[in-house]
N, C-alpha and C positions, 0 to 999 in steps of 0.2 A: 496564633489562632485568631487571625481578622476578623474574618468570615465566621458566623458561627451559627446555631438552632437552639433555642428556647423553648420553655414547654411556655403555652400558655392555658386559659379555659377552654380555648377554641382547639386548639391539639398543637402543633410546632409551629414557629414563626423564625425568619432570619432577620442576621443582623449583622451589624460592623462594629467588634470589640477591640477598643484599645484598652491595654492593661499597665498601669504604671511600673517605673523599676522599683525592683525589691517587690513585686507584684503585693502591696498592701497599700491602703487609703480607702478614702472618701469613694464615695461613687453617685456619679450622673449619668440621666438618658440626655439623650440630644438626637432632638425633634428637624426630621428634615424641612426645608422648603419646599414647592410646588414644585421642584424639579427630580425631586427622589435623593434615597442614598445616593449621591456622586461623590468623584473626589474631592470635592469642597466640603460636604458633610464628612468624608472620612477624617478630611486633614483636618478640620474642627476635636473630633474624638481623639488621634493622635496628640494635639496639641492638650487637653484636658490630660492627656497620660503623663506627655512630659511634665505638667504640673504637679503631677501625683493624684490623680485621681483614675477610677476606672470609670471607662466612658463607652457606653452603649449606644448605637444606634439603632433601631428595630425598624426593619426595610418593609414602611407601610406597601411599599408599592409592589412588594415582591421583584423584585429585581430592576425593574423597570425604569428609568431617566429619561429623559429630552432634555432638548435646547432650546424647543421652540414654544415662546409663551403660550400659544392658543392649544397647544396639545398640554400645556401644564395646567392650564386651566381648565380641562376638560378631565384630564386625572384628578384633579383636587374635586374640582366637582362630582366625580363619579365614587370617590373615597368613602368606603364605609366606615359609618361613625363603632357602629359594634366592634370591628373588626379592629378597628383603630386602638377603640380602648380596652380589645382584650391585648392584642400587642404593646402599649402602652403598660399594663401592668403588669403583664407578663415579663417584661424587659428589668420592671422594675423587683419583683420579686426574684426574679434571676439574681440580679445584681445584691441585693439583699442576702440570698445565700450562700455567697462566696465567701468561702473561709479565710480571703486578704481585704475584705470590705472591712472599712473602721467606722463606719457612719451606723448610725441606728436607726439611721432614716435615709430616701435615694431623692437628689436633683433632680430636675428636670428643666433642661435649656433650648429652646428652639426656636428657628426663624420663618417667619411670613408665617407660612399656614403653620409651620412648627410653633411658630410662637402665643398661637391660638391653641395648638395641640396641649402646651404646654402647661398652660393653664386648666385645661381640661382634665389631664392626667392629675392636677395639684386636688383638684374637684373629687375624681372618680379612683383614684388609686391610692389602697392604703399605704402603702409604702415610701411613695413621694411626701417631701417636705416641702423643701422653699424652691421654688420656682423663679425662671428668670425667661421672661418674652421679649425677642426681638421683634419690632414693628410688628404685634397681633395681627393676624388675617385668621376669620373662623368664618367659612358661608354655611358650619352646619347648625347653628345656633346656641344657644349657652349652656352650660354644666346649672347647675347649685352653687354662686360663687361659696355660699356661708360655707359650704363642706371643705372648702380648700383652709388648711390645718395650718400648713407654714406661711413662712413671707413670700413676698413678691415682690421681685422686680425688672422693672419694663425700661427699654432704651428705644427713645424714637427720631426720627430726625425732624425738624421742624421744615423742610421742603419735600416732606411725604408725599409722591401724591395720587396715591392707596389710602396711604391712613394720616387723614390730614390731623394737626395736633389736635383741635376742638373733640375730635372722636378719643384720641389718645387720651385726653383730660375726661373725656366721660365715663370711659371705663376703669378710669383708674375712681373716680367717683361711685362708680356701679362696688366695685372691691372692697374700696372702702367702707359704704356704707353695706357692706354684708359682714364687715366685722374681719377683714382680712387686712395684717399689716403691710401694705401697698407701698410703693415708691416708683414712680415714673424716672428719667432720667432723658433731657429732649437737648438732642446733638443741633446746634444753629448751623442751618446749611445744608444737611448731610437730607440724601432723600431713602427711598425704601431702596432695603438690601444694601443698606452701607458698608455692612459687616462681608459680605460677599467679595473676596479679590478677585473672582475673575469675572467682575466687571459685566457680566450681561448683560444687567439691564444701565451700564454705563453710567451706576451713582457710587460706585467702589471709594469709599473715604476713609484713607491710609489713617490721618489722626483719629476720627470719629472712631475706627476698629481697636483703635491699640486703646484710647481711652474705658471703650466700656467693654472690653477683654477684661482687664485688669479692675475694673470694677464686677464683673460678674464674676471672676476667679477669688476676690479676696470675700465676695459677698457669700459666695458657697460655701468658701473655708470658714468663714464666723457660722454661718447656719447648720453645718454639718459639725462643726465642733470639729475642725482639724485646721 
């Protein structure tokens, strides 16, 4: 059941569910990039299953993808922040309900504009804990960092050049001083969308992904308590 519907505030939203084997574990959302649910977001969820965790994607875009930056930028732009985050907590409440969910609390992991999503949702949704953002992009402006309840952590490449590191260090500063335990993580080399293998925007960095994978799966398992 990949493909799936959620209730949220707003009334149903869809999404892309992977479910671990022995369908029990931890459970995370994962926040797409400017290009939507695709299969790069899928195979993200997947990969969080074979981990053991349940991993939701909530298709802000309602079904919708490109390839072409300037149309993704023009989606992200036109994204409702409401909408966002009743999907966002809806995905997260869902997840919560599930009689093979072991966490007492739900992840949240996302990249570019996910990774700004992600934090937002750690902000505005009860349900989420600790959060992990790849290279933050938000053009909708800030949550309340102080409301975000769990940790955080952020993986950035230090040849970003979206989010150059001096922005990267100030928002982990901004986090910080709202009283949130923070930790940045800056890949030498690696530029925006590291974490992405199909290369689009041609900074795809094989070490860089496997490193802070494996840091963001063991980080979840300590915070989720599995």
């Amino acid at each position: 059941m990949p493909d799936i519907e959620f209730p949220t505030s707003a009334g149903r939203a869809p999404g892309y569910l992977a479910v671990p084997p022995g369908e029990s574990g931890p459970a995370t959302i994962v926040l797409q990039e400017w290009w939507g649910v695709d299969d790069h977001i899928r195979s993200i969820c997947d990969r969080f299953a074979a981990e053991g965790f349940y991993a939701l994607a909530p298709d802000i875009y309602r079904g919708e993808t490109t390839t072409q930056p300037d149309e993704a930028q023009q989606k992200m732009m036109a994204m409702s922040m409401e909408q966002a985050e009743s999907d966002m907590c809806g995905a997260s409440a869902f997840l919560h309900s599930q009689p093979g969910v072991t966490s007492s609390k739900i992840g949240a992991v996302g990249f570019c504009l996910g990774g700004g999503l992600a934090i937002w949702a750690a902000a505005e949704c009860e349900e989420i804990g600790p959060a992990v953002t790849f290279y933050y992009v938000m053009p909708h402006g800030k949550p309340d960092f102080s409301k975000i309840s769990g940790p955080v952590l952020g993986h950035f490449g230090t040849a970003d050049e979206f989010v150059p590191v001096d922005d990267a260090k100030k928002l982990e500063s901004e986090l910080s001083d709202a009283g949130v335990d923070v930790h940045f993580e800056f890949y030498d080399g690696a530029g925006h969308a590291f974490f992405n293998d199909t290369n689009r925007l041609g900074t795809y960095d094989a070490e860089a992904r496997d490193v802070a994978w494996q840091r963001t799966v063991s980080f979840l398992r300590t915070s989720l308590g599995s």
